[in-house]
N, C-alpha and C positions, 0 to 999 in steps of 0.2 A: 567461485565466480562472485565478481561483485555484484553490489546493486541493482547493477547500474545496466548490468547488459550485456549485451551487443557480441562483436567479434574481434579477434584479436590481432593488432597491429603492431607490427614492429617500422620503426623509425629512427633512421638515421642522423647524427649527428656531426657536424664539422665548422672549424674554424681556423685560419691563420693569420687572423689582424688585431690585432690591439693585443687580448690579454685572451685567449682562445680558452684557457683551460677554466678559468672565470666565464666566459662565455657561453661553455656547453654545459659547464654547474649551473647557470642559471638558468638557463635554456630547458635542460630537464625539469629545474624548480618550476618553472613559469604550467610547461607542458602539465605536468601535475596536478597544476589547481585550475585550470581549464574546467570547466562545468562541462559534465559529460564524457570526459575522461578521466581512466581511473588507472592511473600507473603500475604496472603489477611486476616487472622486472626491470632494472639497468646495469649496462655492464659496465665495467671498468672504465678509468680512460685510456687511451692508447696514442702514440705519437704515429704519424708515419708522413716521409717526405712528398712534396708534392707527386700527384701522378696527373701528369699530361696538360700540368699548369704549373707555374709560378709561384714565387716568394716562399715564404717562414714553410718549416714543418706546420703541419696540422695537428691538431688534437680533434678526435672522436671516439666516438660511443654510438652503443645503442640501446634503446628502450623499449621493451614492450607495454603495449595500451591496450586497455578494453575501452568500446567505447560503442557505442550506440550513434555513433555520424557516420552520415555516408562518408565515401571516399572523398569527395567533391567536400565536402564541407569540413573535411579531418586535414585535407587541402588546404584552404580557405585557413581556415584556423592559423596552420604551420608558417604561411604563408606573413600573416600578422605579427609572428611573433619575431620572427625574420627584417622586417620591416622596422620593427620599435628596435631591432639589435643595429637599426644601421646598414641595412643588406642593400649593397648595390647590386645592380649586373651590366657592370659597362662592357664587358663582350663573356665570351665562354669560357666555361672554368677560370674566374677571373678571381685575384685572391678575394675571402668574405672573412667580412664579419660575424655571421654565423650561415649555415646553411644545415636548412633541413629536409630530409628525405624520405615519401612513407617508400620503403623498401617491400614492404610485405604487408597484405589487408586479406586476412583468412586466408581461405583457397582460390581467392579473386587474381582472373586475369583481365585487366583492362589494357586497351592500349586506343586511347583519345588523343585529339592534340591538348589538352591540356594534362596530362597524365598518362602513366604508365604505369601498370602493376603486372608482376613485380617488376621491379626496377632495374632497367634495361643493361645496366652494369655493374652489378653488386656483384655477381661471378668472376668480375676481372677484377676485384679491388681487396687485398688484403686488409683494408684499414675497416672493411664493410664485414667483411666475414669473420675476421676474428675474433672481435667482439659481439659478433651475431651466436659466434658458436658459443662462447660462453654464457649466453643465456637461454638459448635455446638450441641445445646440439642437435636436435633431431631434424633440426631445417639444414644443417650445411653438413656435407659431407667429409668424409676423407681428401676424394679426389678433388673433391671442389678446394681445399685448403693444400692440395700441393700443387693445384695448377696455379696457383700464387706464391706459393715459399720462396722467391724469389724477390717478394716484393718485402722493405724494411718495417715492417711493423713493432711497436713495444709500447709493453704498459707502463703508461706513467705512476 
C-alpha cells in the first residue's frame, strides 16, 4: 500500500483525434503526478474500432489508482485533465480527444446524476474489459469477456 492511502480505482482511458496513442501516454503520465494519487498498475494499449460512435479506431487503456479523493473529486480531477487535452462534447459519444472514465472506486456503487460507479457500460465494451483484465483479472470474468469476443479488440 502506498503512503498515501485511500481505496483503489480503476480508470478508463480513450482517444481517437489527433495523435491518440500520445494522448493516453500522456494522460496516464499527467494522472500519475496528480497529488494524492498514486498509480499502482496500467495496462497495455489496445486499438478497438469505434462502438456506437464515429471516426479513427481508438486507442485505450486502463490504470489502477490509490488515492485518498472521494469519487466526486477523483471526478473533478479526471475531468481537468480532459479539458487541458482539448475535450469537447458537442453531442454523445462524439469523437475526443481524450476521454476518461473512473470505471471502478473500491466496492462502491454510486449512481448520481453526475456519476456512476461502476460504470454503466464497461460489461458491454471489449476495449474496457480487456485491458481491465490484464491488470486485474479478478474483477472481470470469463463470461463477462465472451459476451464481448465479438467485439475487435488488439494490443498496440
Amino acid at each position: 500500500m502506498s503512503a498515501l492511502g485511500g481505496v483503489f480505482a480503476y480508470i478508463g482511458l480513450g482517444a481517437n483525434l489527433g495523435d491518440p496513442c500520445t494522448a493516453v501516454r500522456q494522460a496516464i503520465q499527467v494522472i500519475a503526478a496528480l497529488p494524492q494519487i498514486s498509480l499502482t498498475r496500467r495496462s497495455s494499449l489496445y486499438g478497438s474500432a469505434p462502438l456506437d460512435a464515429g471516426g479513427d479506431d481508438y486507442v485505450n487503456a486502463v490504470v489502477e489508482v490509490q488515492t485518498p479523493l472521494s469519487p466526486h473529486a477523483l471526478l473533478a480531477a479526471l475531468q481537468t485533465i480532459e479539458n487541458a487535452a482539448g475535450r469537447a462534447r458537442p453531442y454523445r459519444n462524439a469523437p475526443r480527444t481524450l476521454d476518461l472514465d473512473i470505471l471502478l472506486y473500491d466496492q462502491l456503487e454510486l449512481n448520481d446524476v453526475d456519476l456512476v460507479i461502476p460504470h454503466p457500460r464497461m460489461e458491454q465494451r471489449a476495449f474496457v474489459l480487456r485491458p481491465l483484465a490484464e491488470i486485474a483479472s479478478a474483477l472481470v470474468s470469463a463470461q463477462q469477456l465472451q459476451a464481448v469476443a465479438d467485439q475487435l479488440v488488439w494490443v498496440l
